[in-house]
N, C-alpha and C positions, 0 to 999 in steps of 0.2 A: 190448543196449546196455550192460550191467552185465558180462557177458562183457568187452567192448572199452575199457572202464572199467579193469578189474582187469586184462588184458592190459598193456595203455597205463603203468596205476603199477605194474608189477613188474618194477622196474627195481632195479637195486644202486643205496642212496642214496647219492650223493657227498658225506661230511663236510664240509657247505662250512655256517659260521653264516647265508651268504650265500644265502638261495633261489635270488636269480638268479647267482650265480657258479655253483651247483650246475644251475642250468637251461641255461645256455648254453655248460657245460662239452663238450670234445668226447665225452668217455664216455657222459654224459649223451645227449647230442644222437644218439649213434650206436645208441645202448640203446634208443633211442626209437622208429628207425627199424627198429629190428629187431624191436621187440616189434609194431610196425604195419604191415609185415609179415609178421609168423608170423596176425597178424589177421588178413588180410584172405588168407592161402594159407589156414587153418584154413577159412573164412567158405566159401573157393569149392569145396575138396576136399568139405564137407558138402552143399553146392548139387549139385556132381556124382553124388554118391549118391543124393540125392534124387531129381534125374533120372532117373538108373539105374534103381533101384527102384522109381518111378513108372512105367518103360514097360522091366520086365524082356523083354517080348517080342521087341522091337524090338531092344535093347540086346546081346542076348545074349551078357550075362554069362558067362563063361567062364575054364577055368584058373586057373593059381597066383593066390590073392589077392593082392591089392596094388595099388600107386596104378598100376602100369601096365598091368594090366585093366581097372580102372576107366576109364583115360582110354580104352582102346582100347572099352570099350561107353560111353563118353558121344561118341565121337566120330560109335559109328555112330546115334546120333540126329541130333547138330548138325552134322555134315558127311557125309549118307547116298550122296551122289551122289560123281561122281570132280569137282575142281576145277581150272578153267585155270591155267596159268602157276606149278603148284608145281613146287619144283625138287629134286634128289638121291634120286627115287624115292619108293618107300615102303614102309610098314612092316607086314605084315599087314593090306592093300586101304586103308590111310591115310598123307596123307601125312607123311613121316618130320618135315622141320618141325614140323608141327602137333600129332605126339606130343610132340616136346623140348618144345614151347612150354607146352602142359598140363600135362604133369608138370613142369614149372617151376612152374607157376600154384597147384598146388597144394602146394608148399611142398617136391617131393621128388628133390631134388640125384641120389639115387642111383637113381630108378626113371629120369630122364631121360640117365643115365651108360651103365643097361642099353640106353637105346635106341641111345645113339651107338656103343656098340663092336659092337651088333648089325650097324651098318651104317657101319662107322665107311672103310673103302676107299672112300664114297662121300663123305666132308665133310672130306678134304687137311686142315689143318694145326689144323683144331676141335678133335678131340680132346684135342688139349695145352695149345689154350687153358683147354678147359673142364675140363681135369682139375686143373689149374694153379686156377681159379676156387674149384672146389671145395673145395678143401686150403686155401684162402685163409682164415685166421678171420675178414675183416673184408670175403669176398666182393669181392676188388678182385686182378685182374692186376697184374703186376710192369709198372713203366713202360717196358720194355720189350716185353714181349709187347702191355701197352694199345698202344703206338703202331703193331705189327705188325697187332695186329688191325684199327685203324681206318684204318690205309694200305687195307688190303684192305676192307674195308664203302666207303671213299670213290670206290676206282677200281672197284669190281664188284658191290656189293649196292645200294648207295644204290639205284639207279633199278630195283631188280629186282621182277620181278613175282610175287615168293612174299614174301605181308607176314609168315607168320611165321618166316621166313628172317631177314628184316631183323628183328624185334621180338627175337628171341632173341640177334645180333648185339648192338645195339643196347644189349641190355641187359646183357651180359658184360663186353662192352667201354666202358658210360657211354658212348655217343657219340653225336651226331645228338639233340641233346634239342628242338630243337622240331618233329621229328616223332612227333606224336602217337600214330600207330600206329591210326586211328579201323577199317580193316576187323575188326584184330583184335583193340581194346580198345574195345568199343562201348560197357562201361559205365562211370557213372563209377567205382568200386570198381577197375574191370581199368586205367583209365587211373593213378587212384594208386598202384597197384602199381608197376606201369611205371616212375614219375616216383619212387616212394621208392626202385626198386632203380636209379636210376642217381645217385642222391647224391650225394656225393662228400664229404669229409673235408677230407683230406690236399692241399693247394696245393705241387705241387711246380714248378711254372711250366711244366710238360710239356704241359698240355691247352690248348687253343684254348677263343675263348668259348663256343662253339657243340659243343663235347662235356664242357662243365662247368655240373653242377648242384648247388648248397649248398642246405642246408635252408631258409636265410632266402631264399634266390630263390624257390625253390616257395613254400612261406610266403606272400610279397609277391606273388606269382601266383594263387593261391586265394582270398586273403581281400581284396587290393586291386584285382588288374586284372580279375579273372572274381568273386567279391565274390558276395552272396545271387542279386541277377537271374538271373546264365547257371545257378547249380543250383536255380531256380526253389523257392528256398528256401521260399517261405510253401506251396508245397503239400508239396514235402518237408522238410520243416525237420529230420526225421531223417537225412536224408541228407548236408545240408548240417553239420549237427552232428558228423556222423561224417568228413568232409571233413576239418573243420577238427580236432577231437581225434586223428586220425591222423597228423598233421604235427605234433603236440606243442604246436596253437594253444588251450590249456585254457582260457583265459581267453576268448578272444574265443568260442568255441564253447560255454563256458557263459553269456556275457551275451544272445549270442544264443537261445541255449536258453529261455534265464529271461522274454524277453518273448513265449517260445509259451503262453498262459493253462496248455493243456491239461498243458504238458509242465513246469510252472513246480518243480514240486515237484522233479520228477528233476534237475531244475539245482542245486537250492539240496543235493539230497542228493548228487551228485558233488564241488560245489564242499569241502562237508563233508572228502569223503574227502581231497580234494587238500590239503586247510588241516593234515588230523591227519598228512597224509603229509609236509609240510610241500615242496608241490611246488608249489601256489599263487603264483601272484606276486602280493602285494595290493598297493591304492595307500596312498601314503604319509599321504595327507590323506583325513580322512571325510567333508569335502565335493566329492570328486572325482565326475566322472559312474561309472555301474555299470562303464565301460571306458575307457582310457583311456591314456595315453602320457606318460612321464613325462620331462623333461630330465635328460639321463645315460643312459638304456638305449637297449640298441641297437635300431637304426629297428623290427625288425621284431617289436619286445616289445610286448606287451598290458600292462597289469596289472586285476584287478577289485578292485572296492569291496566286499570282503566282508560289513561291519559293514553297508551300504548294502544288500546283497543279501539278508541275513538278517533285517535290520530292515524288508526292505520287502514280505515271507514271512511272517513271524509277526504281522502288522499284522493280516492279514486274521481271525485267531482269538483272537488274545491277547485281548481282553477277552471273549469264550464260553469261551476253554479255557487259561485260565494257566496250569496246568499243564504243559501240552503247549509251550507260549511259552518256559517256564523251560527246558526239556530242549536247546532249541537256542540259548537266550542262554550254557547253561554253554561253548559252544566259544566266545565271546568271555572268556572269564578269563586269558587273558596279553595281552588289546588293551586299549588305551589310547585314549582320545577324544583332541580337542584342545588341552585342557587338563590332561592326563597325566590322568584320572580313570580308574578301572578300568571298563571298557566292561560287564564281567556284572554290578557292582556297579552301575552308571548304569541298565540295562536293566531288573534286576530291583526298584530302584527306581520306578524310573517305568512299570511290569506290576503292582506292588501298589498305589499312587495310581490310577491307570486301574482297575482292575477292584475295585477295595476290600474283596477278597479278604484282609482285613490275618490272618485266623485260621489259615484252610488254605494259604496261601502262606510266614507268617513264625512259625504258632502262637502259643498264644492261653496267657496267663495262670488256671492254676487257682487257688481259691479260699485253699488254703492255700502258695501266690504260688511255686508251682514251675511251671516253662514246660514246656506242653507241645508236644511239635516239630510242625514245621508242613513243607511238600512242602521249603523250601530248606534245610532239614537234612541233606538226601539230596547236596545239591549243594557247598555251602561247610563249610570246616571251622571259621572265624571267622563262625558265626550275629551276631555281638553285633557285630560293624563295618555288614555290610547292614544290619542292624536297626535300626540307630544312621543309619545315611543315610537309609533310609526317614524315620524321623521324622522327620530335619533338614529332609527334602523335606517335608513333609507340616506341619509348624510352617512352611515358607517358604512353602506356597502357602495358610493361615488353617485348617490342616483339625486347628485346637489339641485338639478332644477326641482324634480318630484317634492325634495324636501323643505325649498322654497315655500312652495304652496302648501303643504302640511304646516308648515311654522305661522303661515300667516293664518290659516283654518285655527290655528292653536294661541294665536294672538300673542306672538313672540316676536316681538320688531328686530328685540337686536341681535336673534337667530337668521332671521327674515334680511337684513341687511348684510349681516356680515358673511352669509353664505354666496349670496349676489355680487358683492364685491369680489368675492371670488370667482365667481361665474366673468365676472365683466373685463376683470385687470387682462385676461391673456388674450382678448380679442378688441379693446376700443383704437390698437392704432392701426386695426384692417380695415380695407377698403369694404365697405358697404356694399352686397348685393341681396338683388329681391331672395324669399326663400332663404336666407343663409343663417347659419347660427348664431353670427353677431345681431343680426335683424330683427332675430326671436328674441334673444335675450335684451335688446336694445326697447323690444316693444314690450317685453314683460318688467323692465325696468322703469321703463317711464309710466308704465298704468300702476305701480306699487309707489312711484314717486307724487303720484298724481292723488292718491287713495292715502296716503298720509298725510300728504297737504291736507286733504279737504278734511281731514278727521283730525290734525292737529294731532298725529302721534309721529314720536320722535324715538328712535333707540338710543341705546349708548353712544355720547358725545362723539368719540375716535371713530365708531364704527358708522355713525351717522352721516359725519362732515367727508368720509372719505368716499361714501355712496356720492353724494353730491357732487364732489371733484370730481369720481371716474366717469358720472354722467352730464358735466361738464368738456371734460377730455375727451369723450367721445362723439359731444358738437364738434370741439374743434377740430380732430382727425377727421369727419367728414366736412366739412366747412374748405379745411387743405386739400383733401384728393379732389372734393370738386372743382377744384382750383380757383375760391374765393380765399385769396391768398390776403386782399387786408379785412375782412371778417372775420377769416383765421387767427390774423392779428391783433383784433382786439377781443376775441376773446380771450386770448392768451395774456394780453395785458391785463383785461379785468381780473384773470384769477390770483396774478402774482406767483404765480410757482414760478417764473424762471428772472434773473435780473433784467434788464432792458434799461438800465442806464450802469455807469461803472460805479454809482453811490449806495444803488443800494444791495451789490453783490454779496456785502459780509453779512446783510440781512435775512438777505434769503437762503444763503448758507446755513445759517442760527436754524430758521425758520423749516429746514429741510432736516432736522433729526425729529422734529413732530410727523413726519410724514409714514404711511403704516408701507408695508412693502410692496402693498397691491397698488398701491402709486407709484413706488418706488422701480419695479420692477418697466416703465412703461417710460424709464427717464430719457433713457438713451434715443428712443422712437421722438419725444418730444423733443428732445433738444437740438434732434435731427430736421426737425420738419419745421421750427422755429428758426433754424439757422437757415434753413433752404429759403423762407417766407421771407428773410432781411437778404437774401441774395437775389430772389427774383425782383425786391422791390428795387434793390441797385441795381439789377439790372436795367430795369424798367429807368429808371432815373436817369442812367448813362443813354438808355437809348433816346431819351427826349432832346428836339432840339435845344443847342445852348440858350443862354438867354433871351427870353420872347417879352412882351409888354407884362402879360398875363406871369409868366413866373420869372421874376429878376433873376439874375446867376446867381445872386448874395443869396437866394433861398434855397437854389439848388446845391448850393457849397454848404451849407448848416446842415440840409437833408444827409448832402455824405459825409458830412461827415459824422452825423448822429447815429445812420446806418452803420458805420463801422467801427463805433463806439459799442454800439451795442452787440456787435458781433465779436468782440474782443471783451465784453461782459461777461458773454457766456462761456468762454473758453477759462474765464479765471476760475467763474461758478463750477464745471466741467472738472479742472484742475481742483480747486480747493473740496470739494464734497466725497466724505467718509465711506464711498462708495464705489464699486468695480462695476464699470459699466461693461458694456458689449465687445470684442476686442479691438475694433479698428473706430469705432467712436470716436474717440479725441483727435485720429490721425485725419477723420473725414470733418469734423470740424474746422482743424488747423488748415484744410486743403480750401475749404470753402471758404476760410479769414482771409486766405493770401490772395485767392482770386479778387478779392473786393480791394485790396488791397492795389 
C-alpha cells in the first residue's frame, strides 16, 4: 500500500498556491496516470515472477534474461494448451498476441517491440503504429495514424476472435472504450490498467464518443456508477481503496479507507502525507461532512475534512496518551477554525483541559520561578501565546487555581494575582484546617508572594495591594480563631482598614471606596471579629482586680474607656459606609456596644 502511496505522490509539484488548480491541472492529471500505471505494470511484472519461481518446473525458465522470458515461462503456466481462434501465429509454441499483450502488461515497450519485428511480416501496418506509440512521450499516435488505426479495429478486429488482438488494439489506439476486455482483464487491477492506458488528454474533436476516455469519466465510473457494491468493497476495502487512489481519487479513497476500523490509522497517515505534500484537497468549512463536494469544483472533485479526520483519530487516545495527541495536532499549525483561531493552538488547548496534564504538556514552574519545558516546547516556538490560551480556557471554563499556574508559566502577574484574589476573598475569614482548601490556597499564596518578593515583580497597583491585604487578612482571621486576640489586634491596627479611634473614622470612610470588592466582600466577617477582640479585651479588663500597685485604676479607667470609644468608632464606620453588609451585622454590632456599655 505504502509502495502505491509513494508511487501515486511522485509527481513534479505544479507551482500553483491553488491545490486544486495544481490537482486538476493537465500535467498533473497525466503524472498521475503514469505514475498509476508504472503501479500497477511494477505490481503484475513482480506477480509474474512469482509465478515463475513458484513452479520453475513447469515454467521452464530459460535463455537471455528479461521481461520476454519471463513472459514466454509464465505463459507456459497460464496458457499451457494451444487456444481457439488466435490469430497471426505464434511465437515460440505461444500465441504472438498474447506475448505483445504481457509484455505490455508488464510495463516493457521494448521487450514487446522484440516480439513484433520477430514476427513483424505477419501483423501489415502494426509495426509503425506501434513504433510510432512507442517514441510518443505521452504514449498517444499522431491523429492521423489513431484514425488509420481505428478504421482498421472497426472494419476487421472489433468482432474478431483473438481478445488479445483486440486488447492491444484497443489500447494503442484509445478506441472501443466500453469494451471491457473481461477474457483477457479478469481482474480488476488488469481492467484499470486497460482503462488508464486509453485516457485521453488532448480534445482535438478527432475522436468519437465511444473511443474517448478522460480521467473524470473513469473517475465518475468507479466511484459513482460501479461505487463500493460492484468492488465488493467491505470484504475488500484494500482493493477498493487502491481503485480509487489509482485514478487520483485521494480523498474519497481515504474517507473511505478511514471508516475501515482496522485500517483507520493508514488513512489518517496517508491523508498526512498528502496534506505535507500539499496534494490534499481539504474542505473549506470544519463543519463539513469527512467528504464532500463543494460549489465551484469540478463535478468529479472530492474534498476531505482533514481537521475532522484528525480530530476524530486522536479522540480515541488523547486523553491515555497526549503526548502522542500533540505530535499529530502539530500538522494543524497553518489551519484555522471558523472563527480564524489557530487550529494547533485551539487543539492543544483543549488536550491539556481534557487530560490535566498542565506539567508534562505546557511545563511546570520551579521553585526559584524559572520554567521548566514541558512536551510543547518541542513543538511551538511562542510557548507563552499556548500558555496564555490554555489559561484563558481554563479561567473561562472556573478551573481558576489550574489557571493561576498557567498565568505564572506565561509570566502574567496581574492575571496571576487578580485570579488569587479571587480564589482567596471567599475563604480567609474560615477557620483554618490541615488538608482544607483555604490551606491550599493560603499555601499556594504565600509561595507566589514569596517568589515575587524575591524576583522583584509586582502586577497592576489595585490588583497588587489587594493580594497583600487579603494575605494580611488572613494572618489576622487565623491569629483570632486561635484566640491570640491582641496579636489579632495589632495586626488589624497595622493595616488601617478599620477606625480604632473616633478621629479617624471619616478617614477611613474616604479610604474605603479604594477598596476592590474581594476586600470588600469580607467587611462584615472583619468588623465582627474586631468588635468581638475590643469585647474580650473589656472583658478581660473588668475581670482584673480593681486597682493593684502594678496597674493604678486611673489606667484601667483610660483603657475603658478607649475600649469603648473604639467600639463606638466602628459602629459610626459600619453606619457611614456606601455599603450593604450581611443582614444582622450592624444589629450584632449594636449588641456587643451595649454590653461594654
Amino acid at each position: 500500500m505504502w509502495v502505491m502511496v509513494k508511487q501515486m505522490t511522485d509527481v513534479l509539484l505544479v507551482p500553483a498556491k491553488d491545490t486544486l488548480k495544481s490537482r486538476t491541472s493537465v500535467e498533473m492529471q497525466m503524472a498521475f496516470v503514469r505514475q498509476g500505471l508504472s503501479f500497477l505494470e511494477n505490481s503484475y511484472k513482480n506477480y509474474t515472477m512469482m509465478t515463475v519461481f513458484g513452479n520453475l518446473h513447469q515454467a521452464q525458465l530459460g535463455g537471455v534474461p528479461g521481461t520476454y522470458q519471463l513472459v514466454r515461462s509464465f505463459l507456459n503456466i497460464k496458457l499451457p494448451g494451444p487456444l481457439p481462434g488466435m490469430q497471426d501465429g505464434e511465437i515460440e509454441g505461444h500465441p504472438v498476441w498474447a506475448v505483445i499483450y504481457y509484455c505490455l502488461r508488464c510495463g516493457d515497450l521494448n521487450a514487446a517491440m522484440q516480439v513484433v519485428n520477430r514476427v513483424q511480416h505477419q501483423l501489415g501496418d502494426f509495426k509503425t503504429w506501434f513504433q510510432e506509440y512507442m517514441n510518443s512521450p505521452d504514449r498517444r499516435l499522431s491523429p492521423t495514424s489513431e484514425s488509420k488505426l481505428r478504421l482498421h479495429y472497426r472494419r476487421v478486429l472489433r468482432n474478431s476472435a483473438d481478445p488479445y488482438k483486440r486488447a492491444v488494439y484497443c489500447l494503442i489506439g484509445k478506441c472501443d472504450i466500453s469494451d471491457n476486455h473481461g477474457e483477457v482483464a479478469d481482474k480488476t487491477e488488469d481492467y484499470l490498467w486497460l482503462k488508464l492506458n486509453q485516457v485521453c488528454f488532448d480534445d482535438d474533436g478527432s475522436s468519437s464518443p465511444q473511443d474517448r476516455l478522460t480521467l473524470p469519466q473513469l473517475q465518475k465510473q468507479l466511484l459513482e456508477d460501479y461505487g463500493e457494491s460492484h468492488f465488493s468493497a467491505s470484504q475488500q476495502p484494500f482493493l477498493y481503496f487502491q481503485v480509487l487512489f489509482l485514478t487520483a481519487q485521494f480523498e474519497a479513497a481515504l474517507a473511505f479507507l478511514f471508516r475501515v476500523e482496522r485500517l483507520r490509522s493508514h488513512a489518517v497517515h496517508v491523508a498526512l502525507v498528502l496534506y505535507e505534500l500539499r496534494l490534499l484537497l481539504k474542505s473549506s468549512g470544519q463543519s463539513a461532512q469527512l467528504l464532500s463536494q463543494e460549489p465551484g469544483d469540478p463535478p468529479t472533485v472530492r474534498r476531505l475534512n482533514f481537521i475532522r479526520l484528525l480530530m476524530l483519530y486522536t479522540r480515541k487516545f488523547e486523553s491515555t496518551d497526549p503526548r502522542e495527541a500533540l505530535q499529530y495536532f502539530y500538522f494543524l499549525r497553518n489551519e484555522k477554525d471558523s472563527q480564524g483561531e489557530n487550529m494547533f493552538m485551539r487543539c492543544v488547548s483543549e488536550l491539556v483541559i481534557e487530560s490535566r496534564e498542565f506539567d508534562m504538556l505546557l511545563g511546570r514552574l520551579e521553585k526559584d520561578g524559572s520554567r521548566k519545558p514541558g512536551v510543547i516546547d518541542k513543538f511551538a516556538g511562542d510557548t507563552r501565546a499556548i500558555i496564555s490560551k490554555v489559561a484563558l480556557e481554563a479561567e473561562n471554563k472556573g478551573l481558576f487555581e489550574e489557571a493561576v499556574k498557567l498565568y505564572e508559566l506565561a509570566k502574567n502577574p496581574d492575571k496571576v494575582l487578580e485570579l488569587m484574589n479571587r480564589l482567596l476573598s471567599p475563604v480567609i475569614a474560615q477557620v483554618s484546617a490541615p488538608q482544607s482548601n483555604k490551606e491550599r490556597l493560603k499555601n499556594t499564596a504565600v509561595a507566589i508572594a514569596e517568589r515575587y518578593r524575591c524576583q522583584g515583580i509586582a502586577g497592576e497597583k489595585s490588583v497588587d495591594s489587594t493580594f497583600y491585604l487579603l494575605l494580611d487578612l488572613m494572618t489576622f482571621f487565623d491569629e483570632y480563631h486561635a484566640g491570640h486576640v491582641d496579636r489579632a489586634y495589632d495586626v488589624m491596627e497595622r493595616l488601617k482598614l478599620l477606625p480604632l479611634s473616633q478621629e479617624s473614622v471619616e478617614e477611613r470612610v474616604a479610604a474605603f471606596r479604594n477598596f476592590s470588592d474581594e476586600v470588600r466582600h469580607n467587611l462584615s466577617e472583619v468588623l465582627l471579629a474586631t468588635m468581638n477582640i475590643l469585647f474580650t479585651q473589656y472583658k478581660r479588663l473588668k475581670g482584673a482586680p480593681a486597682g493593684t500597685p502594678g496597674r493604678p485604676q486611673r489606667t484601667i479607667e483610660d483603657r475603658d474607656m478607649q475600649l469603648r470609644g473604639q467600639a463606638r468608632a466602628l459602629i459610626t464606620f459600619a453606619g457611614m459606609i456606601p455599603y450593604n453588609m450581611a443582614g444582622d451585622t450592624n444589629a450584632r454590632l449594636v449588641q456587643m456596644e451595649l454590653l461594654m456599655n
